[in-house]
N, C-alpha and C positions, 0 to 999 in steps of 0.2 A: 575183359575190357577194363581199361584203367576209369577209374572213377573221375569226371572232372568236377575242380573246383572252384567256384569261380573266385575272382579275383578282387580284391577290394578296388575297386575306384581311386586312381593316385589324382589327389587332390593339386588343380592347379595353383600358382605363386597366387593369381589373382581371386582364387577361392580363398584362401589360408589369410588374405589379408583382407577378402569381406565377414570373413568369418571374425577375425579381429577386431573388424571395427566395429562390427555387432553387440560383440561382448561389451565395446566400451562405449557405448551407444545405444542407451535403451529407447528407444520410441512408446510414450505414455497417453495417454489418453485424463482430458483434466476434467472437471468438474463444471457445469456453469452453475452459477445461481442467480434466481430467476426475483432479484427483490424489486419491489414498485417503483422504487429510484430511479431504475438503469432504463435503458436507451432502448426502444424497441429493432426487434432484430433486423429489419430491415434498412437501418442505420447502426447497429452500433457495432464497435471492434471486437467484444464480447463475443456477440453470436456468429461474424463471420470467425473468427479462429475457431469457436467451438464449433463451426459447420463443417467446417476444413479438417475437423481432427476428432471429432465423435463418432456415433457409432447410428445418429441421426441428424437429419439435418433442422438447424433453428428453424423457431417455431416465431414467423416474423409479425406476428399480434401479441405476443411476449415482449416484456423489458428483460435484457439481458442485462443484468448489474456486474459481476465478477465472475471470472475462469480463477480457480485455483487446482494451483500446481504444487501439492506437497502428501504430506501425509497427515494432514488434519483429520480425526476422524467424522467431522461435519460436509466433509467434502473432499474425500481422498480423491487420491489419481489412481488409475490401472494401468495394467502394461497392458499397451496397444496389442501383442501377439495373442494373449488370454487375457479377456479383458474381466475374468472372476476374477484374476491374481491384485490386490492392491500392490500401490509402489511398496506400503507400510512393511506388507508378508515378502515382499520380493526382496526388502532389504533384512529384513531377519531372517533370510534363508539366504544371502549372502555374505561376505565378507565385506561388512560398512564398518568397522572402526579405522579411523585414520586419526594418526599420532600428528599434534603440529606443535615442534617443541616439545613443552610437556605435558601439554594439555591433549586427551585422548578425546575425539569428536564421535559419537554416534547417531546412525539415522539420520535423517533430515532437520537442524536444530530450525527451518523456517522455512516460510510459508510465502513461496512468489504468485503474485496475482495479474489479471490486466482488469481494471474498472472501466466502467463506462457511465459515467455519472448525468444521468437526462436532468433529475431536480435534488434537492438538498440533502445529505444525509444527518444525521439527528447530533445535536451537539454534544461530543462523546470525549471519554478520556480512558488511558489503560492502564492499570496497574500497575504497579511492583509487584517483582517476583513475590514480595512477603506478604502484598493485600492480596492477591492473585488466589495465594495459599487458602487465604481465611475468608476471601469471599466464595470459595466453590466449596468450600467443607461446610459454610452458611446455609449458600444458596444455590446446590450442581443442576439443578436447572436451568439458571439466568447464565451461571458463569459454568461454561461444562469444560474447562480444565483449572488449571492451577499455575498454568506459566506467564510469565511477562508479555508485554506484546508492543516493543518497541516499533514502529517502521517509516518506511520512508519510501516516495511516490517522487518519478519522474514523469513531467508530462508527456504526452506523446501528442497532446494538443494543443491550444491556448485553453489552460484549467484555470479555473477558479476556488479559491477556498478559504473558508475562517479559520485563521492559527493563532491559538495565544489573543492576550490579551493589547488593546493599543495601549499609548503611554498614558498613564492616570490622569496629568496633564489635561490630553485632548478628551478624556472622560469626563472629565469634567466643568469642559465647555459644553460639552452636549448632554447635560444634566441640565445647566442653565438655558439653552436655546429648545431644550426640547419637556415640554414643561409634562406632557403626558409618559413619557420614559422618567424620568423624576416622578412621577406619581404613584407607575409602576411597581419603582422601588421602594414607596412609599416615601413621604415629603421627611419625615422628620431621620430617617435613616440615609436619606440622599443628602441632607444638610449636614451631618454628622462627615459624609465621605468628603463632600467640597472643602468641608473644617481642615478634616484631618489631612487633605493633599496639602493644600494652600500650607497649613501649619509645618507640612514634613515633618508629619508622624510616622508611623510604618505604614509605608503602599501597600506592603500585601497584605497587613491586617484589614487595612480599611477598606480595601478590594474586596475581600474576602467577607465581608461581614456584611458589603453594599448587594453582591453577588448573591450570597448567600439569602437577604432579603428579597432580593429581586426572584429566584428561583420559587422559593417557598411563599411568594405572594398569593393569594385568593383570585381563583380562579375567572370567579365572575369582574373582578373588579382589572385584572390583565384584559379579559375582553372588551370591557370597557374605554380602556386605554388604548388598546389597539385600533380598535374603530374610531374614536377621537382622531387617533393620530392619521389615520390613512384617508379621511376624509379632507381634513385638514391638507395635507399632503399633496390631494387629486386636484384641490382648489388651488396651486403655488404653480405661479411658473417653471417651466425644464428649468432653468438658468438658476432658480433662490434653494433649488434641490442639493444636498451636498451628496457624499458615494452611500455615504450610509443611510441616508434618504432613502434611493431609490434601490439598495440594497435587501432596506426594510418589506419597502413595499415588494418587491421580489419572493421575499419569502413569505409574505401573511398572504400573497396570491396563490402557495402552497400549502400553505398551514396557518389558516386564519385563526385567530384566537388561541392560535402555543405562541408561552410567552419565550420561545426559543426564538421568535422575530426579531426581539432585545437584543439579540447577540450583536446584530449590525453594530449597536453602538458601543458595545464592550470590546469585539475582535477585530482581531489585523485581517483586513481582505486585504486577497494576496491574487492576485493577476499573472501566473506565470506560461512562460514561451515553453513551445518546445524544445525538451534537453533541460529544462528550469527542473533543481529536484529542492524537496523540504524532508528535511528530520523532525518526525515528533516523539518526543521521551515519552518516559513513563508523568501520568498525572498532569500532561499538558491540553488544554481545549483543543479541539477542532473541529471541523465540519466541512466536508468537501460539497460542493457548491454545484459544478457543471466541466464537463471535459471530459477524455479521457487520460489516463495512464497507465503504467507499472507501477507494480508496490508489493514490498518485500517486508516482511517484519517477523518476529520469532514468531514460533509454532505457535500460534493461540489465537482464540477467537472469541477474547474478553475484553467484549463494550462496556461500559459505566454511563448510561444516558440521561439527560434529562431535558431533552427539549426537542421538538422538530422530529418527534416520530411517535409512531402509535403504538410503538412496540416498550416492553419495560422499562420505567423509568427509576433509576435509584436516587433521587435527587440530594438526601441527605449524604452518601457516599462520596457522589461528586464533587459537593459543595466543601466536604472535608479532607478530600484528597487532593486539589488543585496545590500547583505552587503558587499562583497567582506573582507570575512575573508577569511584566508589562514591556510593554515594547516590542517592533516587529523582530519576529525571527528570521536565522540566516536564509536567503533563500542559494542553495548549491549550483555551480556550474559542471561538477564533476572535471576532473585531472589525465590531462591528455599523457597516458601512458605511452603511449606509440603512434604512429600517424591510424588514423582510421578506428582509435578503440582511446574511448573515454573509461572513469572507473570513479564512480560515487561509494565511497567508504565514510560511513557514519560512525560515527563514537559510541560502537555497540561491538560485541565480538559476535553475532551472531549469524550476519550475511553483510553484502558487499552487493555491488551489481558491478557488471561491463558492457558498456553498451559498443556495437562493432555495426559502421556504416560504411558499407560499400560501395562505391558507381560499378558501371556493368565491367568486366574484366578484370575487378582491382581484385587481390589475394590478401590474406593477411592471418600470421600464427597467433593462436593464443597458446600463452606460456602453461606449461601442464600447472593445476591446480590441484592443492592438497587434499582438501576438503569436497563434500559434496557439492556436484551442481546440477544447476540444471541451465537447459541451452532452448531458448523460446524464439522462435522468428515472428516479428511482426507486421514486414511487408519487405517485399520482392520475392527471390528466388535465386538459388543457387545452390552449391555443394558444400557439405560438409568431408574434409577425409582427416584421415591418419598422416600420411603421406602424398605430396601431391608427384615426386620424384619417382618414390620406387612402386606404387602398383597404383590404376586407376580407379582403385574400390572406393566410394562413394556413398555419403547418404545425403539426399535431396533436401533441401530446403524451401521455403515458402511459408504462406502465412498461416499460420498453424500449427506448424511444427515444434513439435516439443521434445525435449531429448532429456533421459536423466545420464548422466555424464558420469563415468568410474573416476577415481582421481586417478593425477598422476602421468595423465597423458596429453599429449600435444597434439592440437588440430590443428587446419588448415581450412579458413574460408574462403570461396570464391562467389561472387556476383555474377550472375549471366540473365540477369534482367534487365531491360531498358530502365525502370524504375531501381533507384537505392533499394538495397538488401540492408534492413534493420533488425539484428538480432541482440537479445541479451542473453548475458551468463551469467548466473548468483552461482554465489561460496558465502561457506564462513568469512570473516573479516581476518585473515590469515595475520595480517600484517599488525592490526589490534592483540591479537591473541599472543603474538609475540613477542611486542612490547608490554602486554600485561603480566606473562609469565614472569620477567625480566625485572620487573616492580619500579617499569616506570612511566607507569600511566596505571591511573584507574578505570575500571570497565562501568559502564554507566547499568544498572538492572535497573 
């Protein structure tokens, strides 16, 4: 009797190109973290994505603060199919170097997030690659890597945030009208700065020296100030309050007695719309306030604090790392590459975003990209393919979804929600790295 053999399974057209798009289409699973700050889950964008795409459902008596999506080792991602594999092990057991130019890209060089900001986060600034270095071979506990951490946040709300410092100028009107913030700084080092504006001497030096007193001022004697002032304050009519006024008192409703409540009258509050994005460098202040967004910035998870948190404060670092420019910073509207896909590129080689907004039925290609990405839905639903022509293989969209993206290759999005489909893409900054190679432009570290 002949032996039978069985037969291999001949793979249909519409198997071979989900099997494709799989390959180029990893489905991950991200990180939340759970900090005091963030929005509890049963409001914030936070824990609905991470409910949508974990392996539990949020936990809605929790503040969800950040989902990260990278390969930080503070908060990796896994791949949704085996969720022991990190993305970190799944790209070093794959082929992740991509050439662009001349410059050879490995691994994930950055770290895309969504925040969900309920109250203030602590007045912070990030290093240079070269302080980055010397502050974690210092101190790898406070700073546990050694890279830059440039980045940059699009709102997805009405956000609020401290960027940078305001013009010296209007600092200096609010030394004189505000006579317990002049006290703060101490009287004879706040006289020194009016001097030295008024005279146009060096702004940042006098900044710097006004700042640097105000930080390193005696504790009991900032509470003393701030109480002063907030009394004072509660006693004025809404109408005689100016933003920083009612700014101040905002935050000492958070953090009575940190003299990080000052900031009001040293930073740019910044009010921006949905679609509004801000760049902040290395060595620049800020402090996000309330909202939420995306944000994107190199691989690293090196704060520099001193104020408005309970967590480590390096205050002398700050105070000598600032560039202490003044004046508000750009705030970005991002560049309408094609109809339906905007693209915020920062003066960093290190990522980029795309933001791709859909109504129900609309389609639209994104052009293959060289560099790593990653592909995040943040509200509706729809398809992701290869191909929308030659096979109907598909992978789903909605809010949640997160994709790590092989380069190189060309998608197709569609909408089939009643609601807009909002999805982003990060890369490298392709288009920086290529006029840096070329020597003409410098890359900001």
């Amino acid at each position: 009797m002949a032996t039978l053999v069985a037969e291999k399974p001949v793979k249909t057209v519409q198997e071979d190109q989900a099997a494709l798009l799989s390959a180029a289409m990893v489905p991950i699973l991200a990180k939340a973290q759970n900090y005091a700050w963030g929005i509890n889950g049963g409001s914030s964008l936070v824990a609905s994505i991470y409910s949508r795409n974990s392996l539990e459902p949020a936990d809605g008596g929790k503040p969800y603060a950040e989902l990260w999506m990278g390969t930080h080792p503070s908060g990796p991602s896994r791949i949704q199919s085996d969720p022991s594999v990190t993305l970190s092990s799944f790209l070093d057991t794959s082929e992740n170097a991509f050439s662009i130019g001349e410059k050879e890209v490995r691994g994930l060089p950055y770290l895309l997030k969504i925040l969900s900001v309920g109250g203030a986060l602590s007045i912070q600034a990030h290093p240079t690659k070269e302080l980055a270095k010397t502050l974690h071979e210092q101190n790898p506990s406070a700073y546990k890597d050694d890279n830059h951490k440039p980045e940059m946040a699009i709102a997805l709300s009405p956000f609020q945030a401290l960027c940078g410092f305001r013009e010296c100028n209007e600092i200096v009107k609010d030394v004189a009208r505000v006579p317990e913030f002049a006290d703060a700084i101490g009287r004879v080092e706040a006289d020194e700065f009016v001097k030295a504006i008024k005279g146009s001497s060096d702004k940042a030096e006098a900044l710097k020296r006004a700042f640097g007193s105000l930080m390193r001022q005696d504790e009991a004697r900032v509470t003393d100030c701030l109480k002063r002032l907030v009394q004072r304050l509660e006693k004025m009519e809404p109408e005689q309050k100016t933003q920083q006024d009612r700014t101040l008192k905002d935050l000492y409703a958070q953090y009575p007695g940190d003299v990080g409540c000052f900031a009001a009258y040293l930073m740019n509050k910044l009010d921006l719309e949905p679609n509004d994005a801000i760049f902040i460098g290395a060595n620049e202040p800020h402090a996000y306030l309330q909202g939420e967004c995306v944000e994107i910035m190199a691989n690293s998870d090196n704060v520099v604090r001193a104020g408005l948190t309970p967590k480590f404060k390096d205050v002398d670092v700050l105070v000598e790392m600032l560039t202490y420019k003044d004046g508000p910073p750009e705030v970005m509207k991002g560049d309408v590459v094609k109809e339906n896909i905007k693209m915020y590129r920062p003066p960093c080689e290190d990522f980029q975003l795309e933001q791709v907004e859909l109504k129900k039925g609309e389609s639209v290609k994104l052009d293959p990209a060289n560099g790593p990405s990653m592909l995040v839905t943040i509200s509706g639903d729809g398809t992701v393919a290869m191909s929308q022509k030659k096979s109907s293989a598909s992978m789903p969209l909605y809010t949640g979804t997160i994709y790590y993206c092989q380069p190189k290759n060309v998608f197709h999005i569609t909408c089939t929600s009643e609601s807009p489909l909002i999805v982003y893409r990060s890369n490298v900054n392709e288009k920086l790295i290529m006029e840096s190679r070329s020597g003409s432009i410098c890359t900001i570290h």
